[in-house]
TIMARSE-71011 format. One record per atom (N, C-alpha, C): x, y, z. Coordinates in steps of 0.1 Angstrom, whole numbers, plus 5000, padded with zeros to 4 digits. Layout:
% residues N
XYZ
...
***
This chain:
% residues 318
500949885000
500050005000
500950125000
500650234992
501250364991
501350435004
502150485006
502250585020
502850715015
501750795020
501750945011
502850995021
503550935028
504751055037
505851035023
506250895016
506850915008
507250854996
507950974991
507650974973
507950874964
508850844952
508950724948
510250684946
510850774955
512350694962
512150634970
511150604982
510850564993
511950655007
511450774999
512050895006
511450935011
511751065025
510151115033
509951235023
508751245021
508051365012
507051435022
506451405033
505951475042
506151365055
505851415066
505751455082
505051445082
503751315090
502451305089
501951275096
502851155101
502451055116
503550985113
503850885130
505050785130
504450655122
503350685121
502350525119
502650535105
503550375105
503750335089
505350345083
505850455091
507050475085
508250365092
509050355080
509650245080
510850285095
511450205102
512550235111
514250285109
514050255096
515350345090
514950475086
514150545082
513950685079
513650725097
512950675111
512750685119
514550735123
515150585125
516450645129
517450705122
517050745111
518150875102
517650985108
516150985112
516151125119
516751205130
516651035136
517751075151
518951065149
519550985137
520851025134
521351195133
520451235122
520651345122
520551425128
520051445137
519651555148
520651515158
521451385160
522451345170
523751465162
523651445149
524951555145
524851685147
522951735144
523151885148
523451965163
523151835172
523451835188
525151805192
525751725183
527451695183
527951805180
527351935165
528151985160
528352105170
527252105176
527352235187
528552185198
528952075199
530052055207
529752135225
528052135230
527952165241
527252305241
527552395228
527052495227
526352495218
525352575219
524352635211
524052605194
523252515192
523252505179
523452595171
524552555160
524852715155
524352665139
524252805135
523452765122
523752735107
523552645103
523552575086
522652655076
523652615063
522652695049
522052565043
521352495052
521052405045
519152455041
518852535044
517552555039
517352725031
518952745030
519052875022
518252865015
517853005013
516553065001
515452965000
515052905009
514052815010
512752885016
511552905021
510652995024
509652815035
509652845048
508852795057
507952845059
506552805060
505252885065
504752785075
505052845086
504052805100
502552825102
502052765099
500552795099
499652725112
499352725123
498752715134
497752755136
496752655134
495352675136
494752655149
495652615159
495852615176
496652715180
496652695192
497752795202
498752685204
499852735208
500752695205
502552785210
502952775223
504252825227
505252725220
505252635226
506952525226
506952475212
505852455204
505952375192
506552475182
505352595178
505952645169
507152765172
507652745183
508752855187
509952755185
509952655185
511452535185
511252515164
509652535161
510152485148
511152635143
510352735144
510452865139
511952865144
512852835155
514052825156
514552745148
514552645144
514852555141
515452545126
514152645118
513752675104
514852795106
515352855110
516252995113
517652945111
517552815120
519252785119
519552665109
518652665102
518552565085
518452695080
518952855080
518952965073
517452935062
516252905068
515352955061
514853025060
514053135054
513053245056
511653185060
511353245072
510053175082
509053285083
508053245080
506653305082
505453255089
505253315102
504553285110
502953305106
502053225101
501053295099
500153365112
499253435115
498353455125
497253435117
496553305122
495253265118
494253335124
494453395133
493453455141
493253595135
493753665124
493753775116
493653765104
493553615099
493953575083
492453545082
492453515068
491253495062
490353345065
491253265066
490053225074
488853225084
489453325093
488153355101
487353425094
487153485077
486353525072
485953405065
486053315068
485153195054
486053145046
487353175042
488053115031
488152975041
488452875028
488652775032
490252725037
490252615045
491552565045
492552555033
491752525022
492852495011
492852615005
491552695003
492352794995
493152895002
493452925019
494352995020
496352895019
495952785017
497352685010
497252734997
496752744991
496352774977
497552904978
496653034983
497553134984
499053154990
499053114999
500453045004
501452994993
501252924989
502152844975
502452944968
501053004961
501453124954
502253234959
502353254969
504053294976
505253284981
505353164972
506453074973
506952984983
505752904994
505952885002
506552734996
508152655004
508452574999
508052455012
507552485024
507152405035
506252435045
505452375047
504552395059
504452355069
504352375082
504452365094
502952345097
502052275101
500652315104
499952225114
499752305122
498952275133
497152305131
496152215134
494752215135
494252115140
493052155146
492152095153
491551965153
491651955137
490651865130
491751765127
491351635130
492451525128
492351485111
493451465107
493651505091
494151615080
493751725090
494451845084
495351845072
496751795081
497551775076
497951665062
497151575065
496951475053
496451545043
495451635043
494651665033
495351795028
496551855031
496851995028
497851845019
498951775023
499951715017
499151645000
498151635005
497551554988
497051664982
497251764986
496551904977
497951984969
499351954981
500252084971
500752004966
501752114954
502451984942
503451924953
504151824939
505351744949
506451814951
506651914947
507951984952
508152044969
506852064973
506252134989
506052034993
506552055010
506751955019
505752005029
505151895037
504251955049
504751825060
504951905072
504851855083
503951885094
503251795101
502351795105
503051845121
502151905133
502651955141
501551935153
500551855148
499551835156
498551825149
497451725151
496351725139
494751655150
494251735157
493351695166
493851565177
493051475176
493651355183
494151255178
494851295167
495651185154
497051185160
497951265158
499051275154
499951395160
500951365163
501851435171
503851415165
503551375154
505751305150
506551385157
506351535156
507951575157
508051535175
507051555179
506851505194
507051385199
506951275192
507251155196
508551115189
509251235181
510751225178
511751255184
511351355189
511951435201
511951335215
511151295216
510651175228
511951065224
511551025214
512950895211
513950915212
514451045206
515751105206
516051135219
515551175230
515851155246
515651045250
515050955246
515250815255
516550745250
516950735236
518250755232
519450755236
519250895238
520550985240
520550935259
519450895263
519950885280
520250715281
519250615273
519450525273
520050445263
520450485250
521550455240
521250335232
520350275242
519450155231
517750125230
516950075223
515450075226
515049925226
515949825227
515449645225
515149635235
516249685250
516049625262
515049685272
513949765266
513549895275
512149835279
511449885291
510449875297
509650055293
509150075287
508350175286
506750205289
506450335304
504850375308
504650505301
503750505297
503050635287
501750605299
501750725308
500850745318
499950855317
498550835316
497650945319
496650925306
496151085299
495451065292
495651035276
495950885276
495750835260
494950855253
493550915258
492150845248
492450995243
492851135243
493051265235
494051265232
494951195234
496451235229
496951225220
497451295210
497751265197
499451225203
500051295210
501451255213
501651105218
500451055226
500550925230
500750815215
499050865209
499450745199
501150725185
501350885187
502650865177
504050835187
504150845197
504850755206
504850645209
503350575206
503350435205
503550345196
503250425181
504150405171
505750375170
505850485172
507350495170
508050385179
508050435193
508650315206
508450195198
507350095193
507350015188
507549995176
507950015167
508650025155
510150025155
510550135168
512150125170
512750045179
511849895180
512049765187
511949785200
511349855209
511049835224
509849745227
510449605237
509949505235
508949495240
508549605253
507349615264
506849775263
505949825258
505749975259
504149925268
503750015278
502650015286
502050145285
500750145288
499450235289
499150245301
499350355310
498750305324
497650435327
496350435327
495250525327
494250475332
493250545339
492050495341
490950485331
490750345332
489350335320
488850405310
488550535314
487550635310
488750695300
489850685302
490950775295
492050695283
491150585286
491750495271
491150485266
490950435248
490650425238
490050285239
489050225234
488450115229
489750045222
489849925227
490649835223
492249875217
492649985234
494350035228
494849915230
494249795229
496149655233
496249625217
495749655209
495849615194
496849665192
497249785197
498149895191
499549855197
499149695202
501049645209
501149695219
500849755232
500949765243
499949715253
500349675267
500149685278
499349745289
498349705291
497049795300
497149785313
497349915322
497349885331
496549995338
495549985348
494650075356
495350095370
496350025370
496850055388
498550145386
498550275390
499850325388
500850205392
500950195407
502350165409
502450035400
501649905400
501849815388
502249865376
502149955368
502249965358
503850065356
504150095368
505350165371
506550085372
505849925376
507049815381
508349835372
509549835378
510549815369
510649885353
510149975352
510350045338
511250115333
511950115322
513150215323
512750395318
511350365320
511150515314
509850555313
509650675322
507750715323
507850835316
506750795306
506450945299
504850995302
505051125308
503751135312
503151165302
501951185301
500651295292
500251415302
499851525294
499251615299
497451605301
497051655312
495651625313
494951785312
494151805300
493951945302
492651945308
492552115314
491552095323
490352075316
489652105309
488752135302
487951955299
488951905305
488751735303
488551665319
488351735323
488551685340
487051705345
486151755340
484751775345
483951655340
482751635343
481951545335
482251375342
481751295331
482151145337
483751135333
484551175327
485651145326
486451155337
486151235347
487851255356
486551345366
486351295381
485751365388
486051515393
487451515394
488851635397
489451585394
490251725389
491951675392
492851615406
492051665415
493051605425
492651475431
491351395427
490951315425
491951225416
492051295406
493151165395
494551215398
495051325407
496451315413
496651205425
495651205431
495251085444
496050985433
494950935420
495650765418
496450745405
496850865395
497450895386
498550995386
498551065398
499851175397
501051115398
502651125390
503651065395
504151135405
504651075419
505151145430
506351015431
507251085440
508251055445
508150855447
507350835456
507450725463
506750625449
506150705441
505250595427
506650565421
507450695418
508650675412
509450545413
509550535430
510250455437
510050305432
508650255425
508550145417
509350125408
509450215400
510450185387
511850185390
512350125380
514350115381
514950245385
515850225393
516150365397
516850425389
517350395379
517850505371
516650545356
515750525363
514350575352
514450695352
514150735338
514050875333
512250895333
512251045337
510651105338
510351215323
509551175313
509551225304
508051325304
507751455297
506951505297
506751595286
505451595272
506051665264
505651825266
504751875281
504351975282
503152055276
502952145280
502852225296
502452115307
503152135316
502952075326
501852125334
501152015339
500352045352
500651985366
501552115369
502052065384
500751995394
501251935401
499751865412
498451795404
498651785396
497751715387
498351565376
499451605371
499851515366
501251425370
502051555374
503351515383
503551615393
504151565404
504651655418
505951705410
505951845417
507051915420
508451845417
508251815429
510051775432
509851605424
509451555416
509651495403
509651565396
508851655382
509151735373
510851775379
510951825392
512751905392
513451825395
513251725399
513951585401
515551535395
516051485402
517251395395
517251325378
516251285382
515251175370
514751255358
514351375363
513651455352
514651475340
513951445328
514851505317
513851585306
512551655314
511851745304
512251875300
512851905307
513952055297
514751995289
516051895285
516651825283
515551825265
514351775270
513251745257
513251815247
512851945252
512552095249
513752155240
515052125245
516552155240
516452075227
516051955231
516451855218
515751845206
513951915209
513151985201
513852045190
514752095193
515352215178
516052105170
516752035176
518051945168
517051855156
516051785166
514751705158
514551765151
513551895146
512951965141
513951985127
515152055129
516052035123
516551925113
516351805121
516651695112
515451705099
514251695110
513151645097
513251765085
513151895088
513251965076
513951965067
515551905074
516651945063
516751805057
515751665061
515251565055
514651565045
513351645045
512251675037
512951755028
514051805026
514651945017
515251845006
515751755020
517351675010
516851605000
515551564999
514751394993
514351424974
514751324970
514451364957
513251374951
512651474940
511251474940
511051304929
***
C-alpha cells in the first residue's frame, strides 16, 4: 500500500504521523539531529545553509508556545526564511477555506508547511492537495498525530538510554485525547521496544488500545514496576469535568507521578513529559525537578529533531 509521507524513492516527502513509516527513515532522523546536537560541541546549535532561500510557512490553527517557537528556531538555523502565519487575523476567520488559504500560500512561494489544526487530518489533506515539490509537516492534527513530538521523545530516550530492544516503557495518563500518545506508540514500537505500557483509568483509554502492541494497566504503581522510562501525558483541564475525571485531584490521588510511585520503577528511570505541565495534577514538584527528570533536556532536543526532519524533507528527491 502507498504511503503518502513518501515519494517514489521511498523517501520522506511529508511529516504526517510515526504510523507506517519504516524504522530506517525513523532512525536517520535521530541520526541526524544526533549531528546537529554533536556539531554544537555543548554549545548552542549554531546555524546551517541548509534551507537557504527556501521559504517555511507556520500555519497554526491552535495555540501553541513550545511547538511552533522550536520549529520557527529550528527553520532559522537551516537559514530558512519563516513565516508565521496568525490565523486569528487571516482569512480564514472570514470563510475562506483551508485549502484555499494553501492555495494562496504556494502562490507565495511557500516551499514548507508547518501546520497545526484541530481537526484530525488536516494535515493529510493539505499534503494530497500541494504539488510534489512542497513539503508538509504535521505538528499536531486533533487527536491523530503528534511526530515531531514522539521524535523528540525517542531522541531522549536515546540519548539517555542509548538502546530501545531492552526497555520497559509507561505512557501514563490521558491516552484516549492524545495525539502524542498514539505517535509515541508507534514509534517506541517500531524502534524495537519490546514492552511499551498504557497505564490510565478506563474512561481515559481508547476502545481496544492493546491492538496497538501495548500493555494495559489501571493501577499506577503496577504499571510503574521496573520500567526504564515514564512518559507522562498532559491532562487538560477542560477534560477533567463530566464522567471522565471527577477532579483533578481526584486523578492526582491515583494517577499523579510522585516521589514514592517513582520509587517502583528502576532507579535509574527517566521521567518524560512533552508539556505544559500540570503541576499537582499530573506530576509532583519535586519529580518534574527531580534527578530523573529529563523534560527540559526534551524541549532542547526539540530544535536538533525539528531540524533533522526539515533538512530531511529538503534533502529527498522529487
Amino acid at each position: 500500500m502507498n504511503n503518502p509521507q513518501l515519494n517514489k524513492h521511498g523517501e520522506l516527502q511529508h511529516l504526517l504521523s510515526t504510523e507506517g513509516l519504516p524504522a530506517r527513515i525513523l532512525r536517520d532522523i535521530l541520526d541526524k539531529a544526533g549531528e546537529f546536537v554533536n556539531v554544537a560541541e555543548g554549545r548552542e546549535i549554531r546555524k546551517v545553509p541548509l534551507l537557504h532561500g527556501k521559504s517555511v510557512f507556520n500555519i497554526f490553527f491552535e495555540n501553541s508556545t513550545r511547538t511552533r517557537t522550536t520549529f520557527e528556531i529550528a527553520a532559522k538555523k537551516l537559514s530558512a526564511d519563516v513565516v508565521n502565519l496568525n490565523i486569528g487575523s487571516s482569512s480564514t476567520s472570514k470563510g475562506e477555506t483551508l485549502l484555499d488559504t494553501v492555495d494562496n500560500l504556494c502562490a507565495m512561494h511557500a516551499d514548507m508547511f508547518v501546520v497545526r489544526h484541530s481537526t484530525s487530518g488536516a494535515a493529510h489533506l493539505i499534503a494530497a492537495h500541494v504539488a510534489p515539490d512542497i513539503h508538509v509537516i504535521n505538528a499536531g492534527d486533533g487527536r491523530h498525530a503528534h511526530p515531531t513530538q514522539a521524535l523528540l521523545d525517542m531522541f531522549t530516550i536515546r540519548h539517555y538510554k542509548k538502546e530501545f530492544h531492552n526497555l520497559r516503557v509507561a505512557i501514563v495518563g490521558d491516552v484516549l485525547h492524545s495525539r502524542v500518545a498514539r505517535s509515541q506508540i508507534h514509534a517506541l514500537t517500531t524502534l524495537g521496544v519490546p514492552e511499551v505500557r498504557v497505564v490510565a483509568p478506563k474512561t481515559l483509554l481508547p476502545t481496544h488500545v492493546e491492538k496497538l502492541g501495548v500493555r494495559v494497566y489501571h493501577d499506577m504503581e503496577q504499571g510503574l514496576k521496573d520500567v526504564d522510562v515514564v512518559m507522562m501525558l498532559r491532562l487538560q483541564n477542560e477534560r477533567m469535568q463530566g464522567a471522565l475525571l471527577p477532579s483533578a485531584q481526584e486523578y492526582f490521588k491515583y494517577y499523579g507521578l510522585t516521589q514514592e510511585r517513582l520509587a517502583q520503577a528502576r532507579s535509574d528511570a527517566i521521567v518524560m513529559h512533552p508539556g505544559p505541565m500540570n503541576r499537582g495534577v499530573e506530576i509532583d514538584s519535586s519529580v518534574a525537578d527531580g534527578a530523573q527528570s529529563v523534560i527540559l533536556p526534551q524541549v532542547t532536543f526539540g530544535i536538533a529533531v525539528r531540524m533533522a526532519v526539515m533538512s530531511t524533507l529538503a534533502g529527498g528527491k522529487q
